[in-house]
C-alpha positions in Angstrom: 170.1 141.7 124.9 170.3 140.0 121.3 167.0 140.7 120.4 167.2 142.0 116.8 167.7 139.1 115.3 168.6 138.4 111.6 167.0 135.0 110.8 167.8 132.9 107.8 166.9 129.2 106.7 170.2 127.2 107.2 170.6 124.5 104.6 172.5 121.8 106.2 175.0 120.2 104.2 176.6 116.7 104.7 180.3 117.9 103.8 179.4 120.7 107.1 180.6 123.5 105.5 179.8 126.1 108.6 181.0 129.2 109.8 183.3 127.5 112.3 186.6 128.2 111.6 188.7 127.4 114.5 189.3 124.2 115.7 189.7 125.3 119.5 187.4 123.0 121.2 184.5 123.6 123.1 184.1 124.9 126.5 180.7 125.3 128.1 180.4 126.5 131.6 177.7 126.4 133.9 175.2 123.4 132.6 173.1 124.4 135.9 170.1 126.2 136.3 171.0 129.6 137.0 169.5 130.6 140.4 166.9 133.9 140.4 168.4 136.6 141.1 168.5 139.5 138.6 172.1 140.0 137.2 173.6 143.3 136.9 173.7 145.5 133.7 176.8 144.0 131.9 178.7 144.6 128.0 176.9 143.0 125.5 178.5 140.2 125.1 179.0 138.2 121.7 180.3 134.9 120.5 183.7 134.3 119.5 182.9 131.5 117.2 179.3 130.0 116.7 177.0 127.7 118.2 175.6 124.6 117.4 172.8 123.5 119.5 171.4 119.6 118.4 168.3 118.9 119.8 166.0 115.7 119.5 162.7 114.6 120.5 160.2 111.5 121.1 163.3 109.2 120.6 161.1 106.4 122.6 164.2 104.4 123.0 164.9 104.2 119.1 168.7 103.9 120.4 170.1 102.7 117.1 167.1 103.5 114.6 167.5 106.4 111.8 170.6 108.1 112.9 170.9 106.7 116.4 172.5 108.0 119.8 175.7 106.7 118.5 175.2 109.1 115.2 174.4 111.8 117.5 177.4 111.4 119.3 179.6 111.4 116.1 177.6 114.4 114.7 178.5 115.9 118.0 181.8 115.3 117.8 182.6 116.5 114.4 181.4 119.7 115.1 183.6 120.4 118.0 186.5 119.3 116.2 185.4 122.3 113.3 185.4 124.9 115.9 182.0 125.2 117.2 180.7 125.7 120.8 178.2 122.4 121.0 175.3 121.7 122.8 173.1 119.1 123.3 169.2 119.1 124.2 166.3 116.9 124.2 162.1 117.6 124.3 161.0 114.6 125.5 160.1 111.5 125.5 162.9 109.1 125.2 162.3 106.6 127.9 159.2 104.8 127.2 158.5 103.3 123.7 160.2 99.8 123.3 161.5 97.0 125.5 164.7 98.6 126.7 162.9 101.0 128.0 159.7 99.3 129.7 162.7 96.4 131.2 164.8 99.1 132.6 162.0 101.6 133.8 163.9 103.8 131.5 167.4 103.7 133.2 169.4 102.2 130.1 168.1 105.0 128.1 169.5 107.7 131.1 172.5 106.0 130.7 172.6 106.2 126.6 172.1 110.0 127.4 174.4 110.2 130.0 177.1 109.1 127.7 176.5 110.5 124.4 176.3 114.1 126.6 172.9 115.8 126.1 173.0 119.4 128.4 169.2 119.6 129.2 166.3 118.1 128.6 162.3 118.7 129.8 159.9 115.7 130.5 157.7 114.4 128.0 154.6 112.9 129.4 155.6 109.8 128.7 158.7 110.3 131.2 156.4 109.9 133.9 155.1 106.1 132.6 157.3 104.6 135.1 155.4 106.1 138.3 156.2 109.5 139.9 158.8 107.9 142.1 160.4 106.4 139.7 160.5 110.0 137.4 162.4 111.5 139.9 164.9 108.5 140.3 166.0 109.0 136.5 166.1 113.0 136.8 169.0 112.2 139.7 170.5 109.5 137.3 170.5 112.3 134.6 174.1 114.3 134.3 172.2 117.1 133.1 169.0 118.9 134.1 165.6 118.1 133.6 163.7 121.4 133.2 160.0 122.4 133.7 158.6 125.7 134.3 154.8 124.3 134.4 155.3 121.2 136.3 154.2 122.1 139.6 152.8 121.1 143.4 149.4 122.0 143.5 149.2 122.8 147.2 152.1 125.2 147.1 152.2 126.0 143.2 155.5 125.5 143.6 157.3 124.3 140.3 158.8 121.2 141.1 161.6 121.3 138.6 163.9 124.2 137.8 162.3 126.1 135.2 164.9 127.0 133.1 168.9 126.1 132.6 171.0 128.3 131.6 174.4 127.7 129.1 176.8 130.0 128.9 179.5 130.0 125.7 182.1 132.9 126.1 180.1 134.9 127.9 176.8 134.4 126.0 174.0 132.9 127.8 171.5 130.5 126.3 168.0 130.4 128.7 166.5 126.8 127.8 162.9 127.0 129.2 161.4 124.3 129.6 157.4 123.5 129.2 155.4 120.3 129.5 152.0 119.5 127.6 149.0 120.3 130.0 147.6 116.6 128.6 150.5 115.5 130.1 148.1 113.4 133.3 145.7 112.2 130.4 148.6 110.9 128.5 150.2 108.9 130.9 148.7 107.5 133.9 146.5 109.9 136.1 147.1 107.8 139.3 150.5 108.9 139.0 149.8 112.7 139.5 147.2 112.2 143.1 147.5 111.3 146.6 146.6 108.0 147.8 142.7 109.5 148.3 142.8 110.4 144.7 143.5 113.9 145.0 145.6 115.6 142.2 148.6 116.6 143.9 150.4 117.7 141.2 149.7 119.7 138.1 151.0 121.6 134.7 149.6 124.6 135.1 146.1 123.7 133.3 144.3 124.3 136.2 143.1 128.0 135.7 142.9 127.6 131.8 145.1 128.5 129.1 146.0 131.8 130.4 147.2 131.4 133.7 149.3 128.5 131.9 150.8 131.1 129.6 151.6 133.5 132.4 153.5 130.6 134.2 155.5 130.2 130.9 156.1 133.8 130.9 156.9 134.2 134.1 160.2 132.1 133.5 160.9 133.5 130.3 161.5 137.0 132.4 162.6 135.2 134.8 165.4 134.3 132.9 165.6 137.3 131.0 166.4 138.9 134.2 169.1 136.4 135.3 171.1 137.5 131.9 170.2 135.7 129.3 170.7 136.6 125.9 169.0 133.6 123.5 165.7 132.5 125.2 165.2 128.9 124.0 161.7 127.2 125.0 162.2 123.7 124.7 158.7 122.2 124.7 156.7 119.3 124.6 153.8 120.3 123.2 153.5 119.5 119.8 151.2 121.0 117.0 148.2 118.6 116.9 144.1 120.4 117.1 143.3 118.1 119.7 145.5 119.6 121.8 144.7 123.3 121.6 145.5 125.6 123.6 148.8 124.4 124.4 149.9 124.0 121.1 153.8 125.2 120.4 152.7 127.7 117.9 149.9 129.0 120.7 153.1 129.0 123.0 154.6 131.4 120.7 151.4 133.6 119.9 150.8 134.1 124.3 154.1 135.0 124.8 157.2 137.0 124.1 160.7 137.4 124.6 161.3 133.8 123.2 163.6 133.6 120.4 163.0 129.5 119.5 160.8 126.9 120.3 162.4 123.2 119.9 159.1 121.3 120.0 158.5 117.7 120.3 154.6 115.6 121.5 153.4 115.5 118.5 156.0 113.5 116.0 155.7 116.4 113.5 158.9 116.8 110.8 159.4 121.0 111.1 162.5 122.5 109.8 162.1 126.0 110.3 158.5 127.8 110.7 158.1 131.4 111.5 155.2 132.6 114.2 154.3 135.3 115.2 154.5 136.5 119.4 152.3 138.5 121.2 154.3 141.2 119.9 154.5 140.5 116.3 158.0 139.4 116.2 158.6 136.5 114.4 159.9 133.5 116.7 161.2 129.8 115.1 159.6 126.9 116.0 161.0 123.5 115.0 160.5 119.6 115.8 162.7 116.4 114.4 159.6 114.0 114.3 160.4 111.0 116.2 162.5 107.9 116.7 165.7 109.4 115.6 165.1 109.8 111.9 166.7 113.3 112.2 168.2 115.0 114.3 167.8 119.3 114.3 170.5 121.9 114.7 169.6 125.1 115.9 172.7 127.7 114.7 173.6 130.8 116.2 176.4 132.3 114.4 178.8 135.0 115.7 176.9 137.9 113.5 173.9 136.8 115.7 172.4 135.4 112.8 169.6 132.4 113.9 168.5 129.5 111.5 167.7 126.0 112.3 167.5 122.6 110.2 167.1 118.7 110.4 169.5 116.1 109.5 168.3 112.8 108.7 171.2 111.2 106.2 174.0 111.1 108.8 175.6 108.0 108.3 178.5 108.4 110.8 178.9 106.3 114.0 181.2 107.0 117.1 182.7 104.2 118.2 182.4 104.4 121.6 178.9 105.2 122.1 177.7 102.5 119.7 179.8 100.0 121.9 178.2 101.1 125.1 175.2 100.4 123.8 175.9 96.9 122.5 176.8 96.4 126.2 173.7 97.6 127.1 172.0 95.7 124.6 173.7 92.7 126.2 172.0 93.3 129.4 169.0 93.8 127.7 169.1 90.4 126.5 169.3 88.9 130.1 166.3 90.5 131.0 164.5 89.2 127.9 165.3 86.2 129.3 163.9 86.7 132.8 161.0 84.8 134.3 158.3 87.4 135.6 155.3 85.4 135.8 154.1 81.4 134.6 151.0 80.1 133.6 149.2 77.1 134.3 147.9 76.8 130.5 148.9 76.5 127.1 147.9 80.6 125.5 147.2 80.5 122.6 146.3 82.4 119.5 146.2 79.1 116.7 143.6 76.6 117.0 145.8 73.4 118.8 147.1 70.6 116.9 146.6 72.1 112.7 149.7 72.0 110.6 150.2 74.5 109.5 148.8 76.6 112.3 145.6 78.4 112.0 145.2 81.7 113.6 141.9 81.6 115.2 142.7 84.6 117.2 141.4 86.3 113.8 138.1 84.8 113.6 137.1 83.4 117.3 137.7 83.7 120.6 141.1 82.9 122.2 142.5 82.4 126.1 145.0 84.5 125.0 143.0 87.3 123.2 140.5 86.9 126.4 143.8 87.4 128.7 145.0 90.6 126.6 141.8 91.9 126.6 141.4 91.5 130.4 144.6 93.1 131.2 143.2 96.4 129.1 140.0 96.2 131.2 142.3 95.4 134.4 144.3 98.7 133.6 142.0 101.4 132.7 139.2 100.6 134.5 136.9 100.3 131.6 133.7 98.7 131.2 134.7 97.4 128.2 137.4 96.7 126.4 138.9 95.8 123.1 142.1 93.9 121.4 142.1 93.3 117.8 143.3 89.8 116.7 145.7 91.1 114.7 147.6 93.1 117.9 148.4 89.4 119.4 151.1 88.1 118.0 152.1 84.6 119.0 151.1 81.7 122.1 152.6 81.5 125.5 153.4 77.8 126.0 152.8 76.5 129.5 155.3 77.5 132.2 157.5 79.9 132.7 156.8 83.5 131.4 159.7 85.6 130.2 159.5 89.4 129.6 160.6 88.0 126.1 157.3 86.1 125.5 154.9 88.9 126.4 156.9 91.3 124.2 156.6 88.4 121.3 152.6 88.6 122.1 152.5 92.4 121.8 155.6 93.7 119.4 153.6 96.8 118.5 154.6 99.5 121.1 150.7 100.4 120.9 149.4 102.2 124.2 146.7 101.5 126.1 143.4 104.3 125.8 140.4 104.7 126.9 137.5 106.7 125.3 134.0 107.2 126.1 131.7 105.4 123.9 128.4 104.9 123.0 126.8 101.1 122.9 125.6 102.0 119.0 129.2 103.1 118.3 130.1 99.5 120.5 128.1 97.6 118.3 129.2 99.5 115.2 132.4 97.8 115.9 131.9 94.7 116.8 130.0 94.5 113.3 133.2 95.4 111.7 135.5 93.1 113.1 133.2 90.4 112.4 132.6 91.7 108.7 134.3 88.7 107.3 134.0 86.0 109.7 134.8 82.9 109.4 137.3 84.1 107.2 140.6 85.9 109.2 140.4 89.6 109.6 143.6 91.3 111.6 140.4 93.8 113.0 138.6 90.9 114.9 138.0 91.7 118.1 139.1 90.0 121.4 137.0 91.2 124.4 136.6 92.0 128.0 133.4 93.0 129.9 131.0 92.0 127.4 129.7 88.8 125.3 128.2 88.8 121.7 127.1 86.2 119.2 128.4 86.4 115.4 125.4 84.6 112.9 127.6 83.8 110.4 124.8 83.3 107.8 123.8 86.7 107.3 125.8 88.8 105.0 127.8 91.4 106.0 125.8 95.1 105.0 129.2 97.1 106.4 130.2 99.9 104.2 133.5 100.7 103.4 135.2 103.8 101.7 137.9 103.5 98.8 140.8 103.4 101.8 138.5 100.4 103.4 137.4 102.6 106.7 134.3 101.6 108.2 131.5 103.8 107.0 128.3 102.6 108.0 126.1 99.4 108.7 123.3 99.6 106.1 121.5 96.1 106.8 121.1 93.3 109.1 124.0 93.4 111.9 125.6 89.6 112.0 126.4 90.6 115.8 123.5 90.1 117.8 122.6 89.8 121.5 125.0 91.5 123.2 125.6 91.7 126.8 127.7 93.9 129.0 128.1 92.8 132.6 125.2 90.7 131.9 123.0 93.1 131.1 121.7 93.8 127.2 123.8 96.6 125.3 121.7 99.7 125.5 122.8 101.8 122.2 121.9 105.2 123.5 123.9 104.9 126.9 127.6 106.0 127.1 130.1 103.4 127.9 133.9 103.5 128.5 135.5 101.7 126.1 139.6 100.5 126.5 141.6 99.7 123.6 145.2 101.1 122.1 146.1 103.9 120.2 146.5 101.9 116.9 142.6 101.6 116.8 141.0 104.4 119.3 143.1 107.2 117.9 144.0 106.2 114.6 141.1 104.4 112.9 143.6 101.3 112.7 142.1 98.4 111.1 139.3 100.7 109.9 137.8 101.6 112.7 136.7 105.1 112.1 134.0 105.5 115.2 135.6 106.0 118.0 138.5 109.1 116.3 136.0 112.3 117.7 135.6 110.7 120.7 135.9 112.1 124.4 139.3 110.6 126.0 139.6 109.8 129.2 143.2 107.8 129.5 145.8 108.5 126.6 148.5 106.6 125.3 149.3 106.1 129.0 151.1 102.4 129.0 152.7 100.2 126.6 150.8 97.2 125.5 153.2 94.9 126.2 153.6 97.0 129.8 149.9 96.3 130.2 149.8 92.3 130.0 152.9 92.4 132.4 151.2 94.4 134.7 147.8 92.3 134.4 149.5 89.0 135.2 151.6 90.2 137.9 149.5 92.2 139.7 146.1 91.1 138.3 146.8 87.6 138.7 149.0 87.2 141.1 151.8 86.4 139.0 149.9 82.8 137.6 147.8 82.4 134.7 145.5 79.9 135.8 142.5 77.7 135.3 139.8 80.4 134.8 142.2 80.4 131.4 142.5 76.6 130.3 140.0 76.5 127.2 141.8 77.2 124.2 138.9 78.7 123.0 138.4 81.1 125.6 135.2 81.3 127.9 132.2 81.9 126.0 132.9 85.4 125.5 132.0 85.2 121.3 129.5 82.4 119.7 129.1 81.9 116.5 125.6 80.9 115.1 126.0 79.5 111.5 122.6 78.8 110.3 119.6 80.6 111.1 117.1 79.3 114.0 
């Protein structure tokens, strides 16, 4: 076993000046898990020229952003034709994030993969947006494995993916474990994970608290220790964030050992090369390439035995033939931009009808549309209330036919539906906010669902704002007054669930600074754009109708401007 390993920062240079000396091309055998038996004492074996293994993560469908699949593939390339052994990996979510995505159920982006050449990759949660039937449709469109050693049948524990693939590159094998987030059924949708009674059916090892989760992880770590490998890769999505503890990559590392590198991906962090400690004090890399393709990592393993890893993120080369599979692709895309999914009865709009030039009341008073958006949130999650600032809604849906194009014209964002638990004061806190300025236009107005308020214009706003214009406090008369949620009076000492997106829930967009320490019950688990789809399909039928005809909405928001 390679486990005295000399580890040094690799500085990765544009010219590629490596170690790899001979052009001889690259062959790896065995891209399949390797099954459990333990292998026989053998030679130490040892490289014959190094390795390069590229790895990516949270690409969420960024297919021709920052360096691109089609730079990947060129990077790729032009290190097989210096003389390295090449692989390919990926941690995770790549298949939800953007329109080619949500349009395909994540099938054009298998089929990116497919043909740029990636040798593994393990689920992100977002993977699993599509519906659990539909995850295990694109792991058997997948040339390569999909690898999980936590992702498991409850009722049998069984792991429902292999847990680890093994490479093998001149006689050298390369163990990549692979380990989804425990938030992974909070992150996406947790109807996805039960039975039809509501029973969770499957799990990710988070059931028996952190360390039963680690002694899964473990578990296939000697697992495939014992089947020969000689470079234990974990390739996690897991991420580094607090709010995720424990089951953070660098607690991954500190529960564990026999792991020589962790390529990390969840949380969108930029890490070149940091050193952690195992549960034995050896020192194990952990990296991550941020997200949407703005660098891609190298992890390099030289012939010495020597480890290092490194981002790139100025490649500027293209290979041909990848970036003209995806322009086909792109093609098709198109088409489905242009399919009808839905209609509606009424003009939705967002700018008051019949000014020139068009004023966007969605910013300052209630719309059909906003209501619609806002009702689709509710529709989703399940909340009692829910929120959509003016700002996220983008543009009117004429009467007729609805395209996928025009709901992804309404929400452009990519924000994700959430749902936190919320307190009416913290409610009302808001709702002050967003209507800090009005009648003027504010982005942060707030579109709702589940609950009715008044706005009296004529008393000045009293919310505090610090120096970066993040709600602090309400230190006078509220404006908002008298309101209601399911007819009933807000109460501000009783807890609520509240349904909004990411952009505002998790990161105090628009200033709203309340809700960030709150408990979560749903996130990031759907597209925005994904949500108003689902809402008039399912929701409605597939019609808009006449409950939606006022421009102005239906009484949801009034606004008192003089005093009584």
């Amino acid at each position: 076993m390679l486990r005295k390993l000399t580890v040094i920062l690799l500085v990765v240079l544009l010219a590629f000046s490596f170690a790899c000396k001979k052009p001889d091309g690259v062959v790896v055998t065995d891209v399949t898990p390797t099954p459990g038996p333990t292998a026989e004492p053998t030679p130490e074996p040892a490289l014959d020229k190094d390795l390069a293994i590229l790895y990516t993560n949270d690409v969420h469908c960024a297919v021709d952003s920052g360096i691109g699949y089609a730079g990947v593939a060129a990077l790729k390339q032009q290190l097989l034709d210096e003389g390295c052994y090449v692989a390919l990996v990926d941690a995770g979510d790549a298949v939800q994030g953007d329109a080619i995505g949500t349009l395909s159920k994540g099938s054009y982006i298998i089929d990116i993969m497919n043909k740029v050449g990636y040798d593994v990759m393990t689920p992100g949660n977002h993977e699993f947006d599509y519906g659990m039937d539909r995850f295990f449709e694109l792991r058997d469109m997948a040339d390569f494995p999909i690898v999980s050693a936590n992702f498991a049948d409850l009722a049998t524990g069984t792991p429902i993916l292999d847990q680890y693939a093994m490479l093998t590159f001149n006689g050298v094998n390369v163990a990549f474990v692979g380990v989804s987030t425990p938030m992974t059924i909070s992150t996406s949708t947790p109807a996805f994970f039960q039975d039809a009674d509501g029973n969770f059916i499957y799990g990710f090892g988070q059931k028996d608290g952190a360390k039963a989760f680690y002694a899964i992880i473990q578990g296939a770590v000697d697992a495939a220790t014992a089947a020969g490998a000689d470079y234990v890769v974990a390739l996690s999505h897991l991420g580094i964030d607090a709010s995720t503890s424990p089951y953070t990559s660098s607690e991954l590392i500190e529960n564990t050992k026999g792991i020589d590198v962790v390529i990390d991906g969840h949380s969108h962090s930029t890490i070149e090369c940091e050193r952690v400690k195992n549960l034995e004090g050896e020192r194990v890399l952990l990296t991550q390439t941020g997200t949407k393709l703005e660098a891609v990592g190298m992890l390099y393993i030289t012939k010495d035995g020597s480890v290092s890893t490194g981002l790139i993120s100025d490649y500027t080369e293209k290979d041909a033939d990848t970036e003209a599979f995806i322009a086909q692709i792109q093609a098709q895309f198109e088409e489905l931009l242009n399919e009808v999914v839905a209609r509606t009865d009424v003009d939705l709009t967002i700018f008051e009808p019949g000014t020139d030039p068009a004023v966007r009341i969605v910013r300052n008073s209630e719309t059909n549309l906003g209501d619609l958006c806002a009702d689709a949130y509710r529709y989703i999650s399940g909340a009692d209330v829910a929120f959509v600032n003016g700002g996220g809604v983008r543009t009117d849906i004429p009467m007729g036919d609805i395209t996928y194009g025009a709901i992804i014209k309404v929400h452009p964002f990519g924000n994700e539906l959430c749902m936190v638990e919320a307190t009416g004061q913290e409610i009302l806190d808001a709702l002050e906010l967003g209507a800090r300025v009005t009648p003027e236009e504010s982005g942060g107005f707030l579109q709702v669902s589940g609950l009715t308020y008044e706005i009296h214009t004529y008393i000045p706003s009293s919310v505090t704002l610090d120096e970066n214009n993040m709600f602090v406090s309400v230190d006078g008369e509220y404006r908002v007054k008298n309101v209601m949620v399911g007819g009933k009076p807000l109460d501000p000492t009783k807890t609520y669930t509240l349904a909004c997106h990411n952009y505002l829930l998790k990161n105090a967009g628009d200033g709203y600074t309340m809700f960030q320490d709150n408990t979560f019950l749903l996130d990031s688990i759907m597209i925005d754009n994904q949500v108003l789809i689902n809402y008039i399909v399912d929701g409605l039928g597939g019609v808009v109708g006449a409950d939606y005809a006022d421009p102005h909405g239906q009484g949801r928001i009034v606004a008192v401007e003089a005093a009584p």
